[in-house]
GUVO-402061 format. One record per residue: residue number from 1; residue in one letter; x negated, y, z negated of N, C-alpha, C in turn. Coordinates in steps of 0.001 Angstrom, whole numbers, plus 500000, padded with zeros to 6 digits. Layout:
# GUVO-402061
+-----+------+--------+--------+--------+--------+--------+--------+--------+--------+--------+
:  nr : rest :     nu :     nv :     nw :    cau :    cav :    caw :     cu :     cv :     cw :
+-----+------+--------+--------+--------+--------+--------+--------+--------+--------+--------+
: NUM :    A :      X :      Y :      Z :      X :      Y :      Z :      X :      Y :      Z :
...
+-----+------+--------+--------+--------+--------+--------+--------+--------+--------+--------+
//
This chain:
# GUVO-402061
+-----+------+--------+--------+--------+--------+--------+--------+--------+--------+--------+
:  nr : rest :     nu :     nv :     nw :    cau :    cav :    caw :     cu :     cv :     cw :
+-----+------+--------+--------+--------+--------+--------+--------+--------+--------+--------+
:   1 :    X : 141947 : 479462 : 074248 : 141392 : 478523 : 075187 : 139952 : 478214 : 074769 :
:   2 :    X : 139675 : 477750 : 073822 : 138718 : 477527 : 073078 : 137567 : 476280 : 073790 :
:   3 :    X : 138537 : 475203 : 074087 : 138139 : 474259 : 074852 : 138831 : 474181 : 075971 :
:   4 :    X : 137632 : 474525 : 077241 : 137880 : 474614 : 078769 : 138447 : 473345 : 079210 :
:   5 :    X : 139259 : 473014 : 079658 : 140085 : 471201 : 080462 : 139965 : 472057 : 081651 :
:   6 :    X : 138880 : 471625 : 082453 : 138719 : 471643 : 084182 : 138175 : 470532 : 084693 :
:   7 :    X : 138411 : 470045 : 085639 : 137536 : 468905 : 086601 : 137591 : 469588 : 088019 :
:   8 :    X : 136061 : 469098 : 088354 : 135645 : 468923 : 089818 : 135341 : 468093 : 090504 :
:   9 :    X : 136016 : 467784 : 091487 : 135909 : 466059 : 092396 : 135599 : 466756 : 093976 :
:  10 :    X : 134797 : 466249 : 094607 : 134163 : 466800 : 095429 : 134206 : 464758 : 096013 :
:  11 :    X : 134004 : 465217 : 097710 : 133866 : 463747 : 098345 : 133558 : 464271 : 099649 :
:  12 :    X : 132044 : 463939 : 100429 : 131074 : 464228 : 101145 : 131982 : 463354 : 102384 :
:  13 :    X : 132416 : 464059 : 103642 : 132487 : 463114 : 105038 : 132032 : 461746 : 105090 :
:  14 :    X : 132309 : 460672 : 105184 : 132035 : 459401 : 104970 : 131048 : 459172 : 104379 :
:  15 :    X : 131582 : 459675 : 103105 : 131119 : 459003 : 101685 : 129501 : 459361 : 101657 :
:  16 :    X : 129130 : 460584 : 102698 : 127393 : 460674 : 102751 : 127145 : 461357 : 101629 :
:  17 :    X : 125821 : 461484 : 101578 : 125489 : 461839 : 100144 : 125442 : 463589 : 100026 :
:  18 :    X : 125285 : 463725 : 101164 : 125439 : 465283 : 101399 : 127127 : 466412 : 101717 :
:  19 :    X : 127145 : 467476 : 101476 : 128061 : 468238 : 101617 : 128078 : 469571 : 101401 :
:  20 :    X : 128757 : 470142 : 102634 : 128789 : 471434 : 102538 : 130144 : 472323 : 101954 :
:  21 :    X : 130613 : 471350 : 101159 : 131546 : 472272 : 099801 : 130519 : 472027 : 098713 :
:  22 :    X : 131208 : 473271 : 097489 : 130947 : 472979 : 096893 : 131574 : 473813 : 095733 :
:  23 :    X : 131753 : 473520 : 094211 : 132544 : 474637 : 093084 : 131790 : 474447 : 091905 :
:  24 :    X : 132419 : 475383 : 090988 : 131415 : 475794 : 089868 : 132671 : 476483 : 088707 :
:  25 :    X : 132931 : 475823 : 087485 : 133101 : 476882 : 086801 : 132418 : 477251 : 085300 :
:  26 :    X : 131948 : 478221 : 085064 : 131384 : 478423 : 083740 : 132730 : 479301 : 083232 :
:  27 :    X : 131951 : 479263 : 081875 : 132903 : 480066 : 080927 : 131717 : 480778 : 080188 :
:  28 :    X : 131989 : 482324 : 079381 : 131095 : 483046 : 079056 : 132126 : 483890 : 078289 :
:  29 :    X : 132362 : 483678 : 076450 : 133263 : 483882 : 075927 : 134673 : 484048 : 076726 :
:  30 :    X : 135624 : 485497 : 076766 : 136531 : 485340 : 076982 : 136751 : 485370 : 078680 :
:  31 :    X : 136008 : 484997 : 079304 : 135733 : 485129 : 080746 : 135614 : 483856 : 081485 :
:  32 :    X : 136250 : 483194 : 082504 : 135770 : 482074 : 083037 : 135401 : 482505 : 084355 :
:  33 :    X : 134667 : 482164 : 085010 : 133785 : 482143 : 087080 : 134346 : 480883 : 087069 :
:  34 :    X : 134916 : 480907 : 088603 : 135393 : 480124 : 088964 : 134809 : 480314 : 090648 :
:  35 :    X : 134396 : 479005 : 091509 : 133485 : 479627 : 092738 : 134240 : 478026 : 093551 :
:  36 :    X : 134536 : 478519 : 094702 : 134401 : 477051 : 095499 : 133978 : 477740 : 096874 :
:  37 :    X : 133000 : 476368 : 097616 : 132228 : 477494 : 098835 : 132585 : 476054 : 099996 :
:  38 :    X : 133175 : 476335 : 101185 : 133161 : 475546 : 102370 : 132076 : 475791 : 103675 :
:  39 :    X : 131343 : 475549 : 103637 : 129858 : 475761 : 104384 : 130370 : 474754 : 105648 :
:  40 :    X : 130526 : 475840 : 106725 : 130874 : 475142 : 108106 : 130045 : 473995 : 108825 :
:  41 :    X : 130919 : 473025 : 109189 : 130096 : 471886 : 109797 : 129981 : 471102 : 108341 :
:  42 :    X : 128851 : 469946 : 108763 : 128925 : 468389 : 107417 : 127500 : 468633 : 107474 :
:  43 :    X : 126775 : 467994 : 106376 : 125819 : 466599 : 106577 : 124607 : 467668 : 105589 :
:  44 :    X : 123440 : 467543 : 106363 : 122220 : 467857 : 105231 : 122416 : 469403 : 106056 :
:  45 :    X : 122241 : 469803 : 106702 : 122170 : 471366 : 106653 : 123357 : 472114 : 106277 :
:  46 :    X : 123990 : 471509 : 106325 : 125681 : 471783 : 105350 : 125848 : 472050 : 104261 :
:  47 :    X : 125021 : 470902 : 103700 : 124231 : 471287 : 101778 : 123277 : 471994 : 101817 :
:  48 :    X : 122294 : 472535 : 102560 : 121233 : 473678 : 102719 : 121478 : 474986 : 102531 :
:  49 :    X : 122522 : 475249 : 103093 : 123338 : 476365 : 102965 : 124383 : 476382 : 101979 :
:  50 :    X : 125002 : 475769 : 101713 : 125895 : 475426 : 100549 : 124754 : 476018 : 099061 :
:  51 :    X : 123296 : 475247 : 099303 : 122701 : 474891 : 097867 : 122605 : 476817 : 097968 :
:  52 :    X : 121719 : 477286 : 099210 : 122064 : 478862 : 098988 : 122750 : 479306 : 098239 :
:  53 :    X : 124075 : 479100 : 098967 : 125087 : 479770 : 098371 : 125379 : 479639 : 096781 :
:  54 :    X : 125032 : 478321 : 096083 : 124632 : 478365 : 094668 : 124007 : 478980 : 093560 :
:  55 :    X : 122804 : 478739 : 094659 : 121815 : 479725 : 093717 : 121999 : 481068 : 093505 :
:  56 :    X : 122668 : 481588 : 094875 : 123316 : 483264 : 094698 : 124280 : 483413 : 093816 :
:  57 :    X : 124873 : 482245 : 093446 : 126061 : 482579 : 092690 : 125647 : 482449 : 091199 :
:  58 :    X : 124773 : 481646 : 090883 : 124349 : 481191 : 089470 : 123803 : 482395 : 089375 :
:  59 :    X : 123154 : 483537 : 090194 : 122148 : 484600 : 089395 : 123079 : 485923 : 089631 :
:  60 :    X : 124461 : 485563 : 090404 : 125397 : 487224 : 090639 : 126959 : 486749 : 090011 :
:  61 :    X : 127349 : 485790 : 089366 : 128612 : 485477 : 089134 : 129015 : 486331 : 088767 :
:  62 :    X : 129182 : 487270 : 087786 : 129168 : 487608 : 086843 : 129801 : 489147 : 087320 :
:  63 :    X : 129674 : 489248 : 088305 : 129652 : 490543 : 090037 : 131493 : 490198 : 089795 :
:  64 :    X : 132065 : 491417 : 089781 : 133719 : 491006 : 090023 : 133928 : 490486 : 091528 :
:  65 :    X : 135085 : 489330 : 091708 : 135009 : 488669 : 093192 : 135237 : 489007 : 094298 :
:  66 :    X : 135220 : 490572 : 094055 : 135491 : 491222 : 095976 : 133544 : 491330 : 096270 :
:  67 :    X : 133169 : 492587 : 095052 : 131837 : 492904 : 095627 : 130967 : 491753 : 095332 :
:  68 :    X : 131141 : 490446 : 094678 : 130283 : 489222 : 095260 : 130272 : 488739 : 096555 :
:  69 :    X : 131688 : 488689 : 097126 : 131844 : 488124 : 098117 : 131138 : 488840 : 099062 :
:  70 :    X : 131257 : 490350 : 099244 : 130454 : 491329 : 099926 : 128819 : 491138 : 100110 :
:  71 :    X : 128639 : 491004 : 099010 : 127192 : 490522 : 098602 : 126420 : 489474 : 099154 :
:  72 :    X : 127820 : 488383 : 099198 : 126697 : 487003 : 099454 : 127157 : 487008 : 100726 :
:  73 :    X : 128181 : 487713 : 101623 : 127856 : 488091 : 103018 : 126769 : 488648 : 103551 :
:  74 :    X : 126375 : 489518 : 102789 : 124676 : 489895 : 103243 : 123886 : 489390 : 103048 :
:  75 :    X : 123877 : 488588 : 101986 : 122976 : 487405 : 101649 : 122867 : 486403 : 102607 :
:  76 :    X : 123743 : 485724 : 103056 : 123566 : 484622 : 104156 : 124380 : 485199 : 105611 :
:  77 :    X : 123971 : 486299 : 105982 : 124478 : 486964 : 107441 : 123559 : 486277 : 108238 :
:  78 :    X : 123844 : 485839 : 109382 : 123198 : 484927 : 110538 : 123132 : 483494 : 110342 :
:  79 :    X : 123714 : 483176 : 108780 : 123927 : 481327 : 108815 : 124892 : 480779 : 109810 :
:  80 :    X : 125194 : 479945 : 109362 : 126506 : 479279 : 109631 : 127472 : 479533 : 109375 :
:  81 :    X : 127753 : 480404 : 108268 : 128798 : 480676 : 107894 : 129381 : 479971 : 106287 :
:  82 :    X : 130230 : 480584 : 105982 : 131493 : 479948 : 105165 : 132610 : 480084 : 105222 :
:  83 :    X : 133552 : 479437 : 103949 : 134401 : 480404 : 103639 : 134774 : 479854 : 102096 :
:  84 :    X : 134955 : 480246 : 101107 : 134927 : 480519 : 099806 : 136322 : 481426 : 099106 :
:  85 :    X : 136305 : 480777 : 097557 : 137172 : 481843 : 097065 : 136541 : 481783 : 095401 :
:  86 :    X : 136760 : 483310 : 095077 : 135853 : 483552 : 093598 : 137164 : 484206 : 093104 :
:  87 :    X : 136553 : 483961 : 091624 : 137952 : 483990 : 090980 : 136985 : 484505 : 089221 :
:  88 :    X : 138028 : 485443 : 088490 : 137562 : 485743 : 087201 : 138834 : 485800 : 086526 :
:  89 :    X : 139117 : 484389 : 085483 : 140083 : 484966 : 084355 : 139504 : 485007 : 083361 :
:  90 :    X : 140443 : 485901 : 082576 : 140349 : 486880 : 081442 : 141089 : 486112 : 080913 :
:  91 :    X : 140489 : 485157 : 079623 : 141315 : 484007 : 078967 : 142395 : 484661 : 078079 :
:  92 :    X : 142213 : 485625 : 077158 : 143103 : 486243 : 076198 : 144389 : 486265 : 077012 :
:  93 :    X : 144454 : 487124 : 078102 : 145332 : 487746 : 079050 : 145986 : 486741 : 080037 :
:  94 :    X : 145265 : 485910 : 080162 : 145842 : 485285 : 081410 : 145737 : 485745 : 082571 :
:  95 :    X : 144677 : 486782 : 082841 : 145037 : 487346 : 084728 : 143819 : 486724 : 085093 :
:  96 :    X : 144263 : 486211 : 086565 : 143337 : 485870 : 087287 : 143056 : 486632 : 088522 :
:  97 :    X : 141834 : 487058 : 088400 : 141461 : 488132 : 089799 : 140584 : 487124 : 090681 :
:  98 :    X : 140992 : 487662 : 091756 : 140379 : 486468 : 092784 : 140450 : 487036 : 094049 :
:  99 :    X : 139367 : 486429 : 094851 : 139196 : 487160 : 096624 : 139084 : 485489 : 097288 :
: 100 :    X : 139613 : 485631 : 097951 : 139306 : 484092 : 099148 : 138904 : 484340 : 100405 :
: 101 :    X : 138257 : 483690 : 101097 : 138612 : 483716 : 103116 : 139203 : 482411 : 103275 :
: 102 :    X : 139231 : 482587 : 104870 : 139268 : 481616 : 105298 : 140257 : 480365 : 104793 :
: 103 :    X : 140446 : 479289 : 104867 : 141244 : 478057 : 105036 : 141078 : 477291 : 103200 :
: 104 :    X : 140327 : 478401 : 102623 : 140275 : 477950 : 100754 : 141122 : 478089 : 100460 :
: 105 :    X : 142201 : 477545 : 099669 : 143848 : 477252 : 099065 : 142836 : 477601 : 097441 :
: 106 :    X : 144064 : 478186 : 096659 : 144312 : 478863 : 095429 : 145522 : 478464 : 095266 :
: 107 :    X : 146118 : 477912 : 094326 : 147131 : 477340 : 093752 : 147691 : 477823 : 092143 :
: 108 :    X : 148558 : 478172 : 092191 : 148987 : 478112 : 090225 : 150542 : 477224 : 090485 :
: 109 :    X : 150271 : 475671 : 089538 : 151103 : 475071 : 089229 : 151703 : 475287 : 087896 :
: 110 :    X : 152944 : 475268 : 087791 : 153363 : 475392 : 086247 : 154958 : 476217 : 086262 :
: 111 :    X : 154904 : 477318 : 085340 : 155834 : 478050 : 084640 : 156666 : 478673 : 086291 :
: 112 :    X : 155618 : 479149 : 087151 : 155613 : 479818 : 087809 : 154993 : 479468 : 089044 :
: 113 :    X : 155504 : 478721 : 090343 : 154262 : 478148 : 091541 : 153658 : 479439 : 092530 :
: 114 :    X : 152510 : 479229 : 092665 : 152563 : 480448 : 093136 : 151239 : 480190 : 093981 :
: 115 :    X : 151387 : 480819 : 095525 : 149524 : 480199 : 096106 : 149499 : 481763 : 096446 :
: 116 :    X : 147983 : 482135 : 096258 : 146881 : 482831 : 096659 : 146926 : 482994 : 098444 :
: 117 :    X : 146725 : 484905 : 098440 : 147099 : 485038 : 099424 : 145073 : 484907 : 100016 :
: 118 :    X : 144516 : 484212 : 101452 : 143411 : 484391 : 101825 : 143373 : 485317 : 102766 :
: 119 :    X : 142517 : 485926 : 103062 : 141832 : 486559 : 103792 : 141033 : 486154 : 104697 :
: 120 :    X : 141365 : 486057 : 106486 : 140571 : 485597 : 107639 : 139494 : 486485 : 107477 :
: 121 :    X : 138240 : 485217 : 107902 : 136786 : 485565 : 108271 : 136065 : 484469 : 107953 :
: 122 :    X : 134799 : 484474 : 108079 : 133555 : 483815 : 107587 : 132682 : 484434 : 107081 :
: 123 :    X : 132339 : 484315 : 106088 : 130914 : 484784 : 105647 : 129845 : 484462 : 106030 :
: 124 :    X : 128704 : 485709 : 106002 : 127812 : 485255 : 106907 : 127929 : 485746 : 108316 :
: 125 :    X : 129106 : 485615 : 108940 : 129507 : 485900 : 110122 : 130380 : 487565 : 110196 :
: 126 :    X : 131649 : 487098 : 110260 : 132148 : 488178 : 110175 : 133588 : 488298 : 108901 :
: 127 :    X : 133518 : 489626 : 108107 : 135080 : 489006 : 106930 : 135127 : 491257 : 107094 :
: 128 :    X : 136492 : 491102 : 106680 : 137145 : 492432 : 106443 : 136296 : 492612 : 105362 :
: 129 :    X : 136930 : 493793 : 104681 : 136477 : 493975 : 103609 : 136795 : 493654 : 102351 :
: 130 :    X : 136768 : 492954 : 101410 : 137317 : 491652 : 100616 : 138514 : 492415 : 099898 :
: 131 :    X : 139863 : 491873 : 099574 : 140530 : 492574 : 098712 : 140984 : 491780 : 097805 :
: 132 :    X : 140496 : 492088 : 096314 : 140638 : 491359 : 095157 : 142094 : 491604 : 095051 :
: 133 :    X : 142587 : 490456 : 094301 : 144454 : 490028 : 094042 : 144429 : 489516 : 092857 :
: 134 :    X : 145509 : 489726 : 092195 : 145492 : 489090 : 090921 : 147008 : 488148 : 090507 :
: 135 :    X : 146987 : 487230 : 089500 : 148275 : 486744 : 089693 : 147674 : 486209 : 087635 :
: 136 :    X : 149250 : 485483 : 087387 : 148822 : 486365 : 085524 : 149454 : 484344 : 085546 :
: 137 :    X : 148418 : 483540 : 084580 : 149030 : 482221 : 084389 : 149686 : 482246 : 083338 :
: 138 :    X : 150586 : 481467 : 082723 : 151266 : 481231 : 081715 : 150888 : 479685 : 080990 :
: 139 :    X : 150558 : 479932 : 079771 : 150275 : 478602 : 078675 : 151184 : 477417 : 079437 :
: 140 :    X : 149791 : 476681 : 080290 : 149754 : 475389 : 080492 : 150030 : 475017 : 081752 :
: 141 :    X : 149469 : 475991 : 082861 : 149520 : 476533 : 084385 : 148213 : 475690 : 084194 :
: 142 :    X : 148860 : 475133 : 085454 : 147198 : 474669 : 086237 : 146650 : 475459 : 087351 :
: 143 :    X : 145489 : 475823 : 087525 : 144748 : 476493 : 088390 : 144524 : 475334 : 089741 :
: 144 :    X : 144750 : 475840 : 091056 : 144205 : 474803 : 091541 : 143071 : 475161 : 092527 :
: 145 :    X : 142048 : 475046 : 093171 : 141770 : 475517 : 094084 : 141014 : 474240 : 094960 :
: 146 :    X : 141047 : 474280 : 096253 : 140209 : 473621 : 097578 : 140418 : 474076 : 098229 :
: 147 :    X : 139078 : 473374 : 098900 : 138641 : 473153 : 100290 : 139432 : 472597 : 101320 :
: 148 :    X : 139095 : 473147 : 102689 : 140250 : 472655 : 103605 : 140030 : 470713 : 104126 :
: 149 :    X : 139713 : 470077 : 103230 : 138889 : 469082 : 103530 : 140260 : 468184 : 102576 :
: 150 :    X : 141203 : 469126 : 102010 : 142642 : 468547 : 100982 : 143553 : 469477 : 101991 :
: 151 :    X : 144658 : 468317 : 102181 : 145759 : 468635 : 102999 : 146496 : 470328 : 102742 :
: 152 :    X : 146190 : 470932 : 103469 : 147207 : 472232 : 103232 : 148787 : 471979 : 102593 :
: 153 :    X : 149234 : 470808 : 103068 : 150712 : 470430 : 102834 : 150979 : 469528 : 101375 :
: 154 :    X : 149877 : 469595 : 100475 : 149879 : 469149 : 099297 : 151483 : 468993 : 098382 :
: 155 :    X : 151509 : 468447 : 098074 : 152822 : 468779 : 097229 : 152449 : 468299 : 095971 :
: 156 :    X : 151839 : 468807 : 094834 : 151356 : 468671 : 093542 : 152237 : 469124 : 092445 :
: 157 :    X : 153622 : 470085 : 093352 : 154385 : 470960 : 092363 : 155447 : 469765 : 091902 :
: 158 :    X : 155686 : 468419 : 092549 : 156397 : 468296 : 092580 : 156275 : 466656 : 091851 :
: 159 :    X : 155181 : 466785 : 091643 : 154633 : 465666 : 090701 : 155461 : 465414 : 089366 :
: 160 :    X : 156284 : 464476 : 088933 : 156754 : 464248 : 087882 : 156357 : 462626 : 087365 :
: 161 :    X : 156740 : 463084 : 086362 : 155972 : 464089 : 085016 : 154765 : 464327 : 085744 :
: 162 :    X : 153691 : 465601 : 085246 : 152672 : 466505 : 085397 : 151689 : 465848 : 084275 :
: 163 :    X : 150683 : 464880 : 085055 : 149869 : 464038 : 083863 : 148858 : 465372 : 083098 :
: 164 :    X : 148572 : 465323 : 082155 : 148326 : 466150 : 080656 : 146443 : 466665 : 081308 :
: 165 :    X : 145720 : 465338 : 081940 : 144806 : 466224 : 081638 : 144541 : 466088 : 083680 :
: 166 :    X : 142977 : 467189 : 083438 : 142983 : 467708 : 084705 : 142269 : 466374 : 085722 :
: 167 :    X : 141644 : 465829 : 084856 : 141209 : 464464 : 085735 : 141909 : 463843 : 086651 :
: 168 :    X : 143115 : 463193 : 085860 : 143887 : 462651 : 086311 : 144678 : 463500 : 087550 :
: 169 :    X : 145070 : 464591 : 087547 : 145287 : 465467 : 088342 : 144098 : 465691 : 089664 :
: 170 :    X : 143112 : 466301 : 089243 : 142578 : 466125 : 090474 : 142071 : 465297 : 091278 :
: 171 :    X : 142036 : 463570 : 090783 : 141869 : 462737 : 091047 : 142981 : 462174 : 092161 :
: 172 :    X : 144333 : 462477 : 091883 : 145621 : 462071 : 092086 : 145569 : 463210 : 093961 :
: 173 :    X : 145047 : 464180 : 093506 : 144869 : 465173 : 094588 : 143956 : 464362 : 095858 :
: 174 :    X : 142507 : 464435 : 095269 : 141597 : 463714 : 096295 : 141968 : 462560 : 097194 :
: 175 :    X : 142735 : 461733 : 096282 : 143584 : 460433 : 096799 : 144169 : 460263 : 097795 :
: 176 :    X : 145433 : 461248 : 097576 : 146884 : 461304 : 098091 : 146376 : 462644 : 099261 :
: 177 :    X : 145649 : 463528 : 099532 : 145610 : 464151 : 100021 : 144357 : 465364 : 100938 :
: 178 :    X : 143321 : 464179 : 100401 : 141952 : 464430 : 100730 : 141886 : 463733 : 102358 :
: 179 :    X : 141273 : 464564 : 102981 : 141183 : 464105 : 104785 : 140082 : 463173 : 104767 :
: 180 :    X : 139843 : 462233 : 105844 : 138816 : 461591 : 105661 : 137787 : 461862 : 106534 :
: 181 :    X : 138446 : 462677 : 107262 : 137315 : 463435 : 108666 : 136591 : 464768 : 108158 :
: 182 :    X : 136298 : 465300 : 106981 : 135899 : 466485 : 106363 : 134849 : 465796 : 104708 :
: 183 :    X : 134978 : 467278 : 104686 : 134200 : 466978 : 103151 : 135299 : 467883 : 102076 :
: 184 :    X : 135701 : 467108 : 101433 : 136341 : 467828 : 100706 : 136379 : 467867 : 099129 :
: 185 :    X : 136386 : 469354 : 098161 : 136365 : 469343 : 096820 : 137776 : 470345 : 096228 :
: 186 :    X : 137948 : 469771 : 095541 : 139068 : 470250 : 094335 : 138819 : 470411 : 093085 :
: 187 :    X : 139337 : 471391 : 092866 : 138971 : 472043 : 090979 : 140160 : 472372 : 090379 :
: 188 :    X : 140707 : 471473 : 089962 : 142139 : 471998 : 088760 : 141547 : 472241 : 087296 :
: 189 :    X : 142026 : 473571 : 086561 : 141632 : 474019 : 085592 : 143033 : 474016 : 084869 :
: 190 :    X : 143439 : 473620 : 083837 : 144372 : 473667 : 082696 : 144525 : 474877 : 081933 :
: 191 :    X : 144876 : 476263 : 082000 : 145344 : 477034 : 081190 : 145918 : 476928 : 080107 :
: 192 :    X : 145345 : 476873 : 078913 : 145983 : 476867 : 077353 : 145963 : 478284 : 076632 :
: 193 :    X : 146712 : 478560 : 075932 : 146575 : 479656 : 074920 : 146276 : 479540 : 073495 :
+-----+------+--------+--------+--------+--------+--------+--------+--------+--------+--------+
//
């Protein structure tokens, strides 16, 4: 997986310039971070807390995704809240370890369909104690993950033909299945070997 194929499409509550989602993925040799954060409520203090939640993540990614999540609960305890899901694959291998709360969808399209189990709470507020899960992709699985701001009732598995790159895919997502009363972002990542 030499060359990463991911897109992120993100679309602010009537089209404002602000939003309280938000995702991220780097890659760092055989390792990819993968972050999407739903910061309760819309508008400019929505992204205030959201941008928080960024900056914590750009300087702790790197933290496996239960004890981040732990972390940036103490980090923003008494906000508003979130709810988020962090994710670390191991490109050689294919496993993806990952913690979610809340109403964040985790998706693997492909060989194998398979959604990510979440975990009720808010961060910030109140969350159990995070329990990392893992699920293993197969050459040419798409990763999917959003915000509850994209229809829970998605049907992406069932897309024929499965267009090649992730643009087109998460574009096709935002479209067909993005709410217009929310803020909502999507991140499909392409698994290659």
């Amino acid at each position: 997986m030499s060359d990463l194929d991911y897109s992120i499409i993100t679309r602010p509550l009537n089209n404002d310039t602000d939003s309280g989602d938000w995702g991220m993925v780097r890659q760092e040799g055989d390792s990819v971070f993968i972050a999407i954060i739903d910061v309760l409520g819309h508008g400019a203090s929505a992204q205030t807390l959201a941008d928080v939640c960024k900056t914590f993540w750009e300087e702790h990614f790197r933290k496996k995704p239960g004890p981040f999540l732990s972390a940036l609960h103490k980090h923003i305890k008494g906000s508003r809240g979130c709810v988020a899901a962090f994710c670390h694959l191991n490109v050689s291998s294919g496993v993806l370890t990952y913690t979610n709360t809340g109403n964040t969808v985790l998706r693997r399209v492909g060989e194998k369909n398979e959604r990510g189990i979440s975990q009720p709470g808010t961060i910030g507020y109140q969350i159990r104690t995070p329990l990392e899960k893992t699920m293993t992709l197969a050459d040419g699985d798409l990763l999917i993950l959003h915000t509850d701001g994209i229809s829970s009732s998605m049907g992406i598995e069932n897309l024929s033909p499965m267009p090649e790159d992730t643009q087109t895919v998460a574009t096709y997502i935002m479209e067909q299945y993005g709410k217009e009363q929310d803020d909502a972002l999507c991140i499909v990542l392409k698994y290659v070997t």
